[in-house]
C-alpha positions as CSV (number, residue, x, y, z in Angstrom):
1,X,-12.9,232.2,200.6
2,X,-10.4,229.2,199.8
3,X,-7.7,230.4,197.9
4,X,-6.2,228.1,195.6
5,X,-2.4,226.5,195.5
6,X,-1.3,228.7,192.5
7,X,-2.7,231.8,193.5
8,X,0.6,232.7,195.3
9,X,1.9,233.0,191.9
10,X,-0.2,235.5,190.4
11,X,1.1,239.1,190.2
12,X,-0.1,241.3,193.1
13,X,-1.7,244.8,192.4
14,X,-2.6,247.8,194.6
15,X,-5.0,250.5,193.2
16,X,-5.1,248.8,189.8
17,X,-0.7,248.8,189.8
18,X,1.1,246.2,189.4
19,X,3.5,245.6,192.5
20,X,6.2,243.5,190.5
21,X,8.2,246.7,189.4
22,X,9.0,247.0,193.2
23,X,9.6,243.9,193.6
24,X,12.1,244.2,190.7
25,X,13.8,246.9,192.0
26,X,14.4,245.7,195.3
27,X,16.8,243.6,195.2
28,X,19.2,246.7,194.1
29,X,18.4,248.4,197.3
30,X,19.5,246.3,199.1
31,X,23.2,245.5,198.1
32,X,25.7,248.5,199.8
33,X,27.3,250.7,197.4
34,X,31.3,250.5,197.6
35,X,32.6,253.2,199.4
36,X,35.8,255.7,198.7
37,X,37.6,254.6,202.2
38,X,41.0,252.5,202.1
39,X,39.4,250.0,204.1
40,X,35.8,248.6,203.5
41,X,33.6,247.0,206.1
42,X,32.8,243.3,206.4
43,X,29.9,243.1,204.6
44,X,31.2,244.9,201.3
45,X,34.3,243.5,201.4
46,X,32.4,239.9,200.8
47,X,30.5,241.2,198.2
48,X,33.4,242.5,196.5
49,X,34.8,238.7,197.3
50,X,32.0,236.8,195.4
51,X,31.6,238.7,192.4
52,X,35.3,238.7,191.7
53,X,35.5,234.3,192.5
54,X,32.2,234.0,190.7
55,X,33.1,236.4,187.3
56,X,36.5,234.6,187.7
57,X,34.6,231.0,187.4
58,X,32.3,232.1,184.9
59,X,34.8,233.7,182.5
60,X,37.6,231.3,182.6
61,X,36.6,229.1,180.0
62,X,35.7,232.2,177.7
63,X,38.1,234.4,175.5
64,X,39.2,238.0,175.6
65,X,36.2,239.0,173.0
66,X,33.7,237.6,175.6
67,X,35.2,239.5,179.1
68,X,33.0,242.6,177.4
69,X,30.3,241.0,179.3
70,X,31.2,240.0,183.0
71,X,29.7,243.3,184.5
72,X,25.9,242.1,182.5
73,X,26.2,238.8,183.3
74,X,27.7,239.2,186.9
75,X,24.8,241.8,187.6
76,X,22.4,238.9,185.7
77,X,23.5,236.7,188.8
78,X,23.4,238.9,191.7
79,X,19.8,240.1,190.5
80,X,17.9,236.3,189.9
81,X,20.0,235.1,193.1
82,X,18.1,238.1,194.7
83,X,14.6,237.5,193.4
84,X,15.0,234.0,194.3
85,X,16.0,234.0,197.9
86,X,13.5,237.0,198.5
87,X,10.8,234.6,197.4
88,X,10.9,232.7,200.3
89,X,10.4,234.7,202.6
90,X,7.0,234.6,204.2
91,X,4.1,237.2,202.1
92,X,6.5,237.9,199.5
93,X,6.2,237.6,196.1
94,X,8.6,235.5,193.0
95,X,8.8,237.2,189.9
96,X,10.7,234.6,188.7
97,X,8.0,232.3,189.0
98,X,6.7,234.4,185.7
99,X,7.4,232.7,182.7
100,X,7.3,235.8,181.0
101,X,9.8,237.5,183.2
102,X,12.0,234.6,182.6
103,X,11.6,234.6,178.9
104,X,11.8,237.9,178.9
105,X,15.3,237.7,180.1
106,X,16.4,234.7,178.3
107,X,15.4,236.1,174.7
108,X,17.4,239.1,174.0
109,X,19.7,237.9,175.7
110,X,20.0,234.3,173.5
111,X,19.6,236.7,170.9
112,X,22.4,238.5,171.3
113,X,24.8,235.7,171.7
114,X,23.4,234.8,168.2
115,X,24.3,238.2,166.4
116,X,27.2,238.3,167.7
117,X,28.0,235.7,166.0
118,X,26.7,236.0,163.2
119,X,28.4,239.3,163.0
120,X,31.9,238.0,164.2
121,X,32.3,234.6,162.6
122,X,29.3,233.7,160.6
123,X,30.8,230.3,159.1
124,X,31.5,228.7,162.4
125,X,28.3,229.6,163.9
126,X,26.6,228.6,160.9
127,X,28.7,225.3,161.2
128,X,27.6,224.2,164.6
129,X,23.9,223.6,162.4
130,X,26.4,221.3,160.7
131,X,28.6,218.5,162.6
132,X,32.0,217.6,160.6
133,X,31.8,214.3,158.7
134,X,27.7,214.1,158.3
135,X,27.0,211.4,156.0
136,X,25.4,213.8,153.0
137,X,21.8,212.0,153.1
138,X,21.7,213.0,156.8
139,X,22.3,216.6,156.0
140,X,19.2,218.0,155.6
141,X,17.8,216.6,158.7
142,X,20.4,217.5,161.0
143,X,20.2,221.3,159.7
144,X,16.2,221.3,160.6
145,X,17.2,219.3,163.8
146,X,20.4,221.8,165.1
147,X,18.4,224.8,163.6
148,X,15.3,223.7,166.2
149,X,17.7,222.9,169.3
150,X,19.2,226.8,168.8
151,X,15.5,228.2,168.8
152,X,14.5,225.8,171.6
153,X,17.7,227.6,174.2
154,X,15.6,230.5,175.0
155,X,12.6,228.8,175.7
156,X,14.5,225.9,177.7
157,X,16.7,228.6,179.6
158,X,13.2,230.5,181.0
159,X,10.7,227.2,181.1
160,X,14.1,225.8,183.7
161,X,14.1,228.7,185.7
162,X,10.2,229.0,186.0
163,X,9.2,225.0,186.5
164,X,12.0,224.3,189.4
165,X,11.1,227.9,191.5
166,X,7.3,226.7,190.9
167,X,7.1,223.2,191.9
168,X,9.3,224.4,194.5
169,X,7.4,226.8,196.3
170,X,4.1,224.5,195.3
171,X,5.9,221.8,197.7
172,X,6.6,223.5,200.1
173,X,3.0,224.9,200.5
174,X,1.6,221.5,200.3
175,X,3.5,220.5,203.2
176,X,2.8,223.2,205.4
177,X,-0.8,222.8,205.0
178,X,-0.6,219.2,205.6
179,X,1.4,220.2,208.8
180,X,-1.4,222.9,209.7
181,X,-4.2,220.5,209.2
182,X,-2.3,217.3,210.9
183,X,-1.1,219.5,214.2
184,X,-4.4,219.1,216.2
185,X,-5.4,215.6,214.5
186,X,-1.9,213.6,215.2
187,X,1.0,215.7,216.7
188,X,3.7,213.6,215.9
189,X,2.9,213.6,212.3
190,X,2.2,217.1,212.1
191,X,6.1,217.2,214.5
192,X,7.8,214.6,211.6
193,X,5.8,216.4,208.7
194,X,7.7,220.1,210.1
195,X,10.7,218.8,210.2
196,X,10.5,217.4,206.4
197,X,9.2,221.1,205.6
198,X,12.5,222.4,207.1
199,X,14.5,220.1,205.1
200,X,13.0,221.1,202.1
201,X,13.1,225.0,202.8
202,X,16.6,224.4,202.8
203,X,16.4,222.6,199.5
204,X,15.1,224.9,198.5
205,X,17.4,227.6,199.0
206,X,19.9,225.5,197.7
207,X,17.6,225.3,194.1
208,X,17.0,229.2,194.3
209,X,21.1,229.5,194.0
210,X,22.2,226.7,191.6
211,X,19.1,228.1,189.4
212,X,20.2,231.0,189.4
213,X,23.9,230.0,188.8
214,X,22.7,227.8,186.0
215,X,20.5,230.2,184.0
216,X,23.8,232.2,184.0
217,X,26.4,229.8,183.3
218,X,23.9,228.6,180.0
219,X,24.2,231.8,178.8
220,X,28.2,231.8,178.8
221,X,28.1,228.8,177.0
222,X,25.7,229.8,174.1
223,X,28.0,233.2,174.2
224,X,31.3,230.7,174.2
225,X,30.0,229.4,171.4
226,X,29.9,232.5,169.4
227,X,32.9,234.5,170.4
């Protein structure tokens, strides 16, 4: 039986359950856990090293009020920067190719940045709906138009994710059945069509970590905006 292109991105079950919960919770196996000793080893001691530059980054543009969430967005990173590397390996699966993982994530999380505002300093986050010196007929418009940009950030922030992970790992199929199908027919197309594969595997890893990076760094914005 010929399996389609996009059956890759269907959910896999055994016995009628769903594997994604593992592949959810893998990703948290697989970091070390800090140890009590003076002196960590290597690999911990990098770890340690890139959460601490990359909270750094992400929080330096933000306020006191918004360091409350460098430990949920830090772990936010580390986890979709997981996922997204794990899912090219060969026979595994993305669940961030899932649109409603992604939105799934993006949601509450939008969500909160929004009642926290609302909570905190409801006139300025209602007057981002509003841009200073509006000509008065263009009001109501640009309150339906800013109202429907704030509801369109969750759906934007998971739709990004989802599209660039897809038509990624769609590419890089397509190529390596044109390399399978081309290696007995001419070899040094199938050779030239290899080596573009291996470029764009390592595109591709290069899109699993700015995607990741960028879902995150979206989400410090909406939450700059409303701290």
């Amino acid at each position: 039986m010929t399996l389609s292109f996009f059956d890759q991105f269907m959910s896999p079950t055994y016995l009628g359950i769903p594997l994604i919960a593992i592949a959810l919770t893998l990703p948290w196996i697989l970091y070390p856990s800090p140890s009590n000793r003076w002196l960590n080893n290597r690999l911990i001691t990098l770890q340690g090293w890139f959460i601490n530059r990359f909270t750094q980054q992400l929080l330096l543009p933000l306020n006191p009020a918004g360091h409350k969430w460098a430990l949920m967005l830090a772990s936010l990173m580390i986890f979709l920067l997981s996922l997204n590397m794990l899912g090219l390996l060969p026979y595994t699966f993305t669940p961030t190719t899932q649109l409603s993982l992604n939105m799934g994530l993006a949601v509450p999380l939008w969500l909160a940045t929004v009642i926290i505002g609302m909570r905190n300093q409801p006139t300025a986050s209602l007057g981002h709906l509003l841009p200073e010196g509006t000509p008065v007929p263009l009001i109501p418009v640009l309150i339906i138009i800013e109202t429907i940009s704030l509801f369109i950030r969750p759906l934007a922030l998971g739709v990004r994710l989802t599209a660039n992970l897809t038509a990624g790992h769609l590419l890089i199929q397509l190529i390596a059945t044109a390399a399978f199908v081309l290696l007995p027919l001419m070899t040094t197309v199938a050779l030239l069509t290899t080596t573009i594969l291996f470029l764009l595997t390592l595109l591709e890893v290069a899109v699993a970590m700015i995607q990741a990076y960028v879902f995150v760094l979206l989400l410090s914005l909406y939450l700059q905006e409303n701290v």
